[in-house]
C-alpha positions in Angstrom: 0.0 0.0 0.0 1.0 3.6 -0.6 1.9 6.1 1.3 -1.0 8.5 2.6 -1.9 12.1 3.4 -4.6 12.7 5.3 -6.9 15.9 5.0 -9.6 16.0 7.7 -11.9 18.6 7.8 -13.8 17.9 11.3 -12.3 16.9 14.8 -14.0 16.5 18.4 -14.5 19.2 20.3 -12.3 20.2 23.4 -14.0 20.4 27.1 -14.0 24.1 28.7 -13.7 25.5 25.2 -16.4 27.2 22.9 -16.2 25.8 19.5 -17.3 26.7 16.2 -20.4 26.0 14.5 -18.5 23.4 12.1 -17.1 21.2 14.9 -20.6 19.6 14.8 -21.2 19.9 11.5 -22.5 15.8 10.1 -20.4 16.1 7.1 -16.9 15.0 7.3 -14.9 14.6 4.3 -11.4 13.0 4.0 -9.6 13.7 1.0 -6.8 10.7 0.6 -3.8 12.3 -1.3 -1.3 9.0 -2.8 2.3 9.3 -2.7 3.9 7.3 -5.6 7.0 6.0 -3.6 9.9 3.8 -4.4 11.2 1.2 -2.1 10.4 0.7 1.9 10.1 4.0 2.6 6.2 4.1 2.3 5.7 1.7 4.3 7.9 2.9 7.0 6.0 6.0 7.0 2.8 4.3 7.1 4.1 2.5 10.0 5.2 5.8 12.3 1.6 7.2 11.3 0.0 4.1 13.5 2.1 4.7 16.3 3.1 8.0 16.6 -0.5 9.1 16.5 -2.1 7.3 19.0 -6.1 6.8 20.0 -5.6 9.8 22.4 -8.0 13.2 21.5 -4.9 15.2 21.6 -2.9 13.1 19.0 -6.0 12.8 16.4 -5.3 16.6 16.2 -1.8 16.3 15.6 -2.5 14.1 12.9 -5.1 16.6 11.3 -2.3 19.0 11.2 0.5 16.5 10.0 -0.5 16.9 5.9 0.5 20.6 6.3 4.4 19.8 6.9 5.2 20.8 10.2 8.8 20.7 9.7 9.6 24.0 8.2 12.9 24.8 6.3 14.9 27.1 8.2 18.3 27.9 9.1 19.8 24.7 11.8 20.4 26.3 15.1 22.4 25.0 17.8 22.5 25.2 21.6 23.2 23.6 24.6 21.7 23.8 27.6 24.7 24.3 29.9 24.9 23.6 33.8 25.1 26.3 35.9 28.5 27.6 36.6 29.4 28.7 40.4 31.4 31.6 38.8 30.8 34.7 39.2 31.1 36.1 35.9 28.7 32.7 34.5 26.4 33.8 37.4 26.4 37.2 35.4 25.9 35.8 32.3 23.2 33.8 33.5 21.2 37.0 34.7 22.3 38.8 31.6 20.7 36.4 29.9 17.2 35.7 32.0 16.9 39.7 32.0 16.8 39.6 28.2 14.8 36.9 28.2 12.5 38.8 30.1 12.4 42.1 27.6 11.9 40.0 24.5 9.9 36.7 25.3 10.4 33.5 26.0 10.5 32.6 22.5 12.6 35.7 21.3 15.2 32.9 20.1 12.7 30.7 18.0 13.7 27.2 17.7 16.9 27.9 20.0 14.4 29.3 22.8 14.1 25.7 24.2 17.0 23.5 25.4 17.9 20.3 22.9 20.5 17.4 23.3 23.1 17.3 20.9 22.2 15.1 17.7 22.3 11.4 17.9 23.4 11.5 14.2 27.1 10.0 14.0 27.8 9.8 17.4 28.8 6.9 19.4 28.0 5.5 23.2 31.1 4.6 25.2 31.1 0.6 24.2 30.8 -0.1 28.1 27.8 -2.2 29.8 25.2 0.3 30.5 24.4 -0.8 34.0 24.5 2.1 36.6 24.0 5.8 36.7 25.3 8.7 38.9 23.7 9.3 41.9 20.4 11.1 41.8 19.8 10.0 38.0 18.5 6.9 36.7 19.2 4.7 33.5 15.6 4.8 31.4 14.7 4.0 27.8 13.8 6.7 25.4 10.7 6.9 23.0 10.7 10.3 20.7 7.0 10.8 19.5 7.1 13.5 16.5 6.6 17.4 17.5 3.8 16.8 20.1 4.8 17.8 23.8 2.9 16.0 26.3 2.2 17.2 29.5 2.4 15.5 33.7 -0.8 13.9 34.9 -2.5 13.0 31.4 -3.7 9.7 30.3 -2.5 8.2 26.6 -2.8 5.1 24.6 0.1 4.0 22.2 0.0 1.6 19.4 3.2 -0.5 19.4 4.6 -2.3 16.3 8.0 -1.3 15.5 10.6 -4.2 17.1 12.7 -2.3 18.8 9.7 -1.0 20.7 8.1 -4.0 21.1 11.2 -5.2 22.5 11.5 -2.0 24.8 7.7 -3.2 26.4 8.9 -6.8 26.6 11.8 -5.1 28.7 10.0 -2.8 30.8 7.6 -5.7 32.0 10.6 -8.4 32.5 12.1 -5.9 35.0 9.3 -4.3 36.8 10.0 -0.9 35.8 6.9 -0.2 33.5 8.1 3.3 32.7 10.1 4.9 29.5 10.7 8.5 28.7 8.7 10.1 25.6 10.2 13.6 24.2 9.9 16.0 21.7 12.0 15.9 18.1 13.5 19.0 17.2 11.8 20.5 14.1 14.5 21.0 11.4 17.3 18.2 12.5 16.9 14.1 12.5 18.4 12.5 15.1 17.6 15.6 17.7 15.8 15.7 20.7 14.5 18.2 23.3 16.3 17.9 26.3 13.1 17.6 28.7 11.2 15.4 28.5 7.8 13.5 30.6 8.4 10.0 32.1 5.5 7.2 31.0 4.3 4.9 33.2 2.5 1.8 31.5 -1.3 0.9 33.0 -2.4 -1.2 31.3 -1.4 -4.1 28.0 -3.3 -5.5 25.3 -1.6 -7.9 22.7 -3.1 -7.4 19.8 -0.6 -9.4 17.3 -3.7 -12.1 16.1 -6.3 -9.6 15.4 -3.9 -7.3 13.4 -1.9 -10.3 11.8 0.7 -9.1 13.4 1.0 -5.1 12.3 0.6 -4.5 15.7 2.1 -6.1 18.9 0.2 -4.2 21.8 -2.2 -1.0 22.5 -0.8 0.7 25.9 -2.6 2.7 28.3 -0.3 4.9 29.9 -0.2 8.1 32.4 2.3 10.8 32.7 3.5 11.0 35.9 6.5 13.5 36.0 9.0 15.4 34.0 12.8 14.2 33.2 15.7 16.3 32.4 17.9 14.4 30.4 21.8 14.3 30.7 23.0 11.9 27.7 21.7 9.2 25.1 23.9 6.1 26.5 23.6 4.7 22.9 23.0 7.4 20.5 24.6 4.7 17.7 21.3 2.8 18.2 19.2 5.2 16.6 20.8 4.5 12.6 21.3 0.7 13.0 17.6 0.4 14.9 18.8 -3.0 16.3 17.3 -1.6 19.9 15.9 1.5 21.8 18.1 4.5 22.8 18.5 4.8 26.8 19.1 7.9 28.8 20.6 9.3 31.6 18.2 11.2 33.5 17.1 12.9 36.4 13.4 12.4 37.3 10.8 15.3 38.5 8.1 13.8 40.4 4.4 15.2 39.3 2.1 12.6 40.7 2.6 13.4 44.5 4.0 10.1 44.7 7.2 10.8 46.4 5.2 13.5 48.8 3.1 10.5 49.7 6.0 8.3 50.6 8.1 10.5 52.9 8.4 9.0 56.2 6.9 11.4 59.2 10.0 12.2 60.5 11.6 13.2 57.0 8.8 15.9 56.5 9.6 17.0 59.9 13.0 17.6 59.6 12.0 19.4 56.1 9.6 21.7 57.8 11.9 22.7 60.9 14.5 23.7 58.4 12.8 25.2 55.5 9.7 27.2 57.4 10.8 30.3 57.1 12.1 30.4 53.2 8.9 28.1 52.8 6.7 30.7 53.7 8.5 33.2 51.6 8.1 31.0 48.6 4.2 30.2 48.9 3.7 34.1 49.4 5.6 34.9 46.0 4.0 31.5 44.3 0.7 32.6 45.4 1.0 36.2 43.9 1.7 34.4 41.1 -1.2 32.4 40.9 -3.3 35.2 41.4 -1.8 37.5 39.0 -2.4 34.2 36.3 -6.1 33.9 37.6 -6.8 37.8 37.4 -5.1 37.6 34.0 -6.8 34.5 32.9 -10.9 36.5 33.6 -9.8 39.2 31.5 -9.1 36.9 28.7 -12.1 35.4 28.9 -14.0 38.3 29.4 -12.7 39.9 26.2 -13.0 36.5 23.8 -17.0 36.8 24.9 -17.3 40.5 24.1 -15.8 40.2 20.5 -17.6 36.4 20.1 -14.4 34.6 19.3 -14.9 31.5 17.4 -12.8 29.4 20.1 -13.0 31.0 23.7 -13.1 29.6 27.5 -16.5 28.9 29.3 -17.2 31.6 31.5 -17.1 28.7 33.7 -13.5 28.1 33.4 -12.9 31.3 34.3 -14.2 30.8 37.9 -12.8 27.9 38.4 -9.3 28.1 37.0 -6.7 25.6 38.1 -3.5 27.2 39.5 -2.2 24.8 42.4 1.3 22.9 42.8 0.5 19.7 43.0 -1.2 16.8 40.8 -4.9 17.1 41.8 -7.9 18.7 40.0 -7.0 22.1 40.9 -3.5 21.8 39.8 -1.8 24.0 37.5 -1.2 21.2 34.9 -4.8 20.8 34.2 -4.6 24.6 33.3 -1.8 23.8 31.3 -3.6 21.5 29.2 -6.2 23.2 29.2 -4.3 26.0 27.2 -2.6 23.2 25.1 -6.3 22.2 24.1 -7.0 25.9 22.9 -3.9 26.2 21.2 -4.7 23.2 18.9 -8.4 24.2 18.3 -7.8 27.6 17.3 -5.5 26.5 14.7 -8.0 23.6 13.9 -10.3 26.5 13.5 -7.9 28.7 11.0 -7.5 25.4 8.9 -11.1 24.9 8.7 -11.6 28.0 7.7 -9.2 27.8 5.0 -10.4 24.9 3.8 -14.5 25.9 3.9 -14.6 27.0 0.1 -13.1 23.8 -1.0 -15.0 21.3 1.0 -18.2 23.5 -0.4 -16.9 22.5 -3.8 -16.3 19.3 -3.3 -19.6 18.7 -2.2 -21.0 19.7 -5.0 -18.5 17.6 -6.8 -19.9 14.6 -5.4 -23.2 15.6 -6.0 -23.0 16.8 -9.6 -20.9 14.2 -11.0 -21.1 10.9 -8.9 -25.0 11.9 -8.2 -24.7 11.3 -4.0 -27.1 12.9 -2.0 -26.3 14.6 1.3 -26.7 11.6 3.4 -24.4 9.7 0.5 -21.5 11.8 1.2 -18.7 9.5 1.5 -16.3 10.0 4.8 -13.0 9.6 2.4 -12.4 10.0 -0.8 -9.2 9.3 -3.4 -7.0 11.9 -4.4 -7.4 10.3 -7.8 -11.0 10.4 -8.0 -10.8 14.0 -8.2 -11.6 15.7 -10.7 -8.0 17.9 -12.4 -9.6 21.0 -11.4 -10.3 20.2 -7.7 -6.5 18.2 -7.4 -4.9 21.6 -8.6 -7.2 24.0 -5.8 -6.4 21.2 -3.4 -2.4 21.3 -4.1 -2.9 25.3 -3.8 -4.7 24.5 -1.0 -2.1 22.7 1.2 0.6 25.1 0.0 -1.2 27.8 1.1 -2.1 26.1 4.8 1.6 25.5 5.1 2.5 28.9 4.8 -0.3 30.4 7.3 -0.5 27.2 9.9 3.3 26.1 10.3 4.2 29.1 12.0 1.8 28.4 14.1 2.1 25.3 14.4 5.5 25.7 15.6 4.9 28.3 17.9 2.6 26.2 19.6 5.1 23.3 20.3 7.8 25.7 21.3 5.3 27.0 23.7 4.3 24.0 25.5 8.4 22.6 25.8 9.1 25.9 27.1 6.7 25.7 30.2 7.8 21.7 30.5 11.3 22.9 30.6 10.4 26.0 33.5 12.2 25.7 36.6 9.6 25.4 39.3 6.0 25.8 39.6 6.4 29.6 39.9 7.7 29.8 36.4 5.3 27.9 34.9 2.9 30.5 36.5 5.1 33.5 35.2 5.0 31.5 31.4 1.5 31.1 31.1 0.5 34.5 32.3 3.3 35.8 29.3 1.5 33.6 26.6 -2.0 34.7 28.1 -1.1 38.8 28.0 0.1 38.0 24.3 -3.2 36.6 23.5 -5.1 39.7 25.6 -2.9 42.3 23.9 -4.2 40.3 20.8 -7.5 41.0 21.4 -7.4 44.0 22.2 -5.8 45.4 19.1 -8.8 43.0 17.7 -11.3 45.5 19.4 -9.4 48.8 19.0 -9.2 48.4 15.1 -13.3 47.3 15.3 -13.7 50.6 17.2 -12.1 52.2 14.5 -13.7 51.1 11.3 -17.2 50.8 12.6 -16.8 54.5 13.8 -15.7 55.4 10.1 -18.6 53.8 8.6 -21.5 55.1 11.3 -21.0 58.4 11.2 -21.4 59.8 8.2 -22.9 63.0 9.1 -19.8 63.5 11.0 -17.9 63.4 8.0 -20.1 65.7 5.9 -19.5 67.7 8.4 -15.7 67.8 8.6 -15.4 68.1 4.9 -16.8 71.5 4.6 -13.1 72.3 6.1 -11.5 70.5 3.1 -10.2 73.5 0.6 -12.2 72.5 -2.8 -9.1 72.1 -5.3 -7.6 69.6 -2.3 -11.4 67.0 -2.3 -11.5 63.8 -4.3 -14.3 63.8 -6.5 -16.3 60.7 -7.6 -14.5 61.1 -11.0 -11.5 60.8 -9.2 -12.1 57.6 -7.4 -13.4 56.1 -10.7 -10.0 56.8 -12.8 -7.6 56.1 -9.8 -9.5 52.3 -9.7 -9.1 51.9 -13.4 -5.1 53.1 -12.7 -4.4 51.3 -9.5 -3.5 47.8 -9.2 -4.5 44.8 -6.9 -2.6 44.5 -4.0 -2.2 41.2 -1.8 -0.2 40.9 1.8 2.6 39.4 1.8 2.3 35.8 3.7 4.2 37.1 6.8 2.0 40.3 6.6 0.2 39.0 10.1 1.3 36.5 12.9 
């Protein structure tokens, strides 16, 4: 079989979020595009569709966005992330550097904002046994899963076929340790890999190898329970030959409330004697933070209603808006996610809108010349069975998706692995608030320029009126306005003309 590109034009609507009319919409069209490949590669892409896009809501709308070509040509950028130093002029340099930060945005570095391991590509492990770790850190096997970033305390189901990850699962259970550690891929350069990433911990196992003759060897149910900073890939050689899984050196951030649960009495004691006062100095500056999120958070919401945005928060996420540390309901992760959900459905909302005039004429495409009725429509359909006209709009189509929605797309990525990456539950705060004030300052230019043009077009006596202090020789006349429309020529924005 062929490779395949997959156009959907519907997906399933996000809890605490307003939708569009079209999310409910009963038509849903699928347009099939065939890629005439040589060789294995086909089927190896085929392959990574099944389990890289898993059953989970969140990875069905990855996959909606994958036809547009998320990986975008630009320049390869470098960086490190680098230990602290304890000298003075690093300490500097360090604050230098989190002050700029601060002036420009999070992401004022694009791609180089977030921290990434150096490429596996052509490196080698240190051909010893890979049995013990430094102290603190722990040996773990590594999964990358595309540009998606997933987030602590959500659930996910996996589809496992590949044998190096079915031997990775065969592993984990022979040992106990049920866990792996899923991360990012950098977006312009194979073999790379962000340098945070969240640790899986397997629930639940179904084989599956009989019913799917053997395409796939289990569906996983699995929860995120914490964050892990990796140090090195033990193995980066493994990742050309594919005879096994990489495995990392890691340090692991607990987000489940496990390890809080499993402190003896008298080790929380001796914690709170010695931390109370700088503990109490902490929660009141996390707790300003939270409030300053929460306050910032209403007027968002307030604003989205007032101009009717297509995707906006319930009023009722507004009251109730998680800001906690810690892994329960109230928790700032859920808010997180919640943010990640709006993210993807706003730009699910741009591509729908971008795609509205040709699913209209594909409808009548179906209707006209194969003679279907509306509750005929089919839910996929060929690229090939197309008609010449409607494969050229569609080609136009994509093109023009991947030059308005991979930006985006992008930025949305960078924006979640930069608040995975934040140091502390106070950061995470101070990140969110940021992305939240760019979305409000959004708005509000939104409203300002309405202002502005319905008050040009309502008030047209005003106008008469100032126009009797125009000098005669200086107005524009009708005649004028005719010949300058037969002179002038069209003009179009250039693609980067808005973000």
């Amino acid at each position: 079989m062929r490779g395949r590109c997959i156009v959907p034009l519907i997906v399933v609507a996000a809890s605490s979020l307003i939708l569009p009319e079209w999310k409910i919409s009963a038509f849903v069209h699928t347009v099939i595009v065939n890629h005439h490949r040589d060789g294995t590669g086909t089927q190896q892409q085929q392959q990574q569709q099944q389990y890289h896009l898993s059953q989970s809501l969140h990875r069905s709308r990855q996959k909606s966005l994958s036809f547009v070509g998320t990986v975008a040509s630009r320049t390869s950028l470098s960086r490190r992330w680098l230990a602290a130093d304890d000298e003075e002029e690093d300490d500097d340099d360090d604050y230098d550097e989190e002050e700029e930060e601060e002036k420009k945005g999070p992401l004022s570095k694009g791609i180089d904002s977030v921290s990434w391991l150096p490429s596996v590509i052509g490196a080698k492990g240190d051909n010893v046994p890979i049995t013990s770790a430094k102290k603190g850190n722990e040996i773990l096997p590594l999964f990358p899963l595309g540009g998606f970033v997933y987030t602590p305390n959500t659930e996910h189901v996996l589809n496992i076929f590949e044998p190096r990850y079915r031997q990775m699962y065969t592993d984990i259970l022979m040992n106990g340790s049920k866990r792996f550690v899923v991360v990012t891929s950098h977006p312009t350069e194979q073999g790379r890999f962000a340098q945070t990433g969240v640790l899986f911990e397997l629930e639940d196992l179904k084989e599956v190898s009989e019913q799917t003759k053997d395409q796939i060897k289990y569906i996983c149910n699995h929860k995120v329970t914490g964050r892990v900073t990796i140090h090195r890939v033990l193995n980066p050689e493994a990742w050309e030959t594919r005879n096994t899984y990489l495995k990392i050196e890691g340090t692991i951030h607990d987000d489940s409330g496990k390890m809080a649960e499993g402190e003896t009495s008298s080790t929380s004691e001796m914690l709170d004697r010695a931390g109370a006062v700088y503990g109490a100095v902490v929660e009141a500056a996390t707790t300003k933070e939270e409030n300053d999120l929460i306050k910032t958070f209403q007027e968002l919401v307030n604003l989205q209603h007032e101009l009717d945005e297509d995707v906006r928060f319930t009023k009722t996420a507004a009251a109730s808006l998680a800001v906690k540390d810690g892994p329960g309901n109230d928790g700032l992760w859920q808010t997180i996610r919640l943010w990640q959900s709006f993210i993807e459905q706003r730009l699910l909302s741009r591509q729908n809108e971008l795609q509205q005039e040709f699913q209209d004429k594909l409808k009548a495409f179906l209707k006209k010349e194969k003679g279907l009725k509306n509750d005929q429509l089919p839910s996929a359909i060929g690229f090939g069975d197309l008609s010449p006209e409607l494969q050229r709009e569609l080609q136009e189509l994509q093109k023009r998706m991947a030059v308005e929605l991979q930006p985006l797309v992008l930025e949305s990525s960078l924006t979640m692995q930069k608040i995975l990456e934040a140091d502390g539950h106070a950061a995470r705060c101070r990140l969110l608030k940021y992305f939240m004030t760019a979305e409000l300052e959004r708005l509000t230019t939104k409203k300002s320029l309405q202002g502005v043009f319905s008050s040009k077009g309502g008030s047209s006596d005003a106008s008469l009126e100032s126009s009797s202090f125009i000098p005669p020789e200086e107005m524009i006349t009708d005649d004028d306005m005719k010949s300058a429309e037969k002179k002038s020529p069209t003009f179009y924005d250039e693609p980067d003309a808005f973000q």
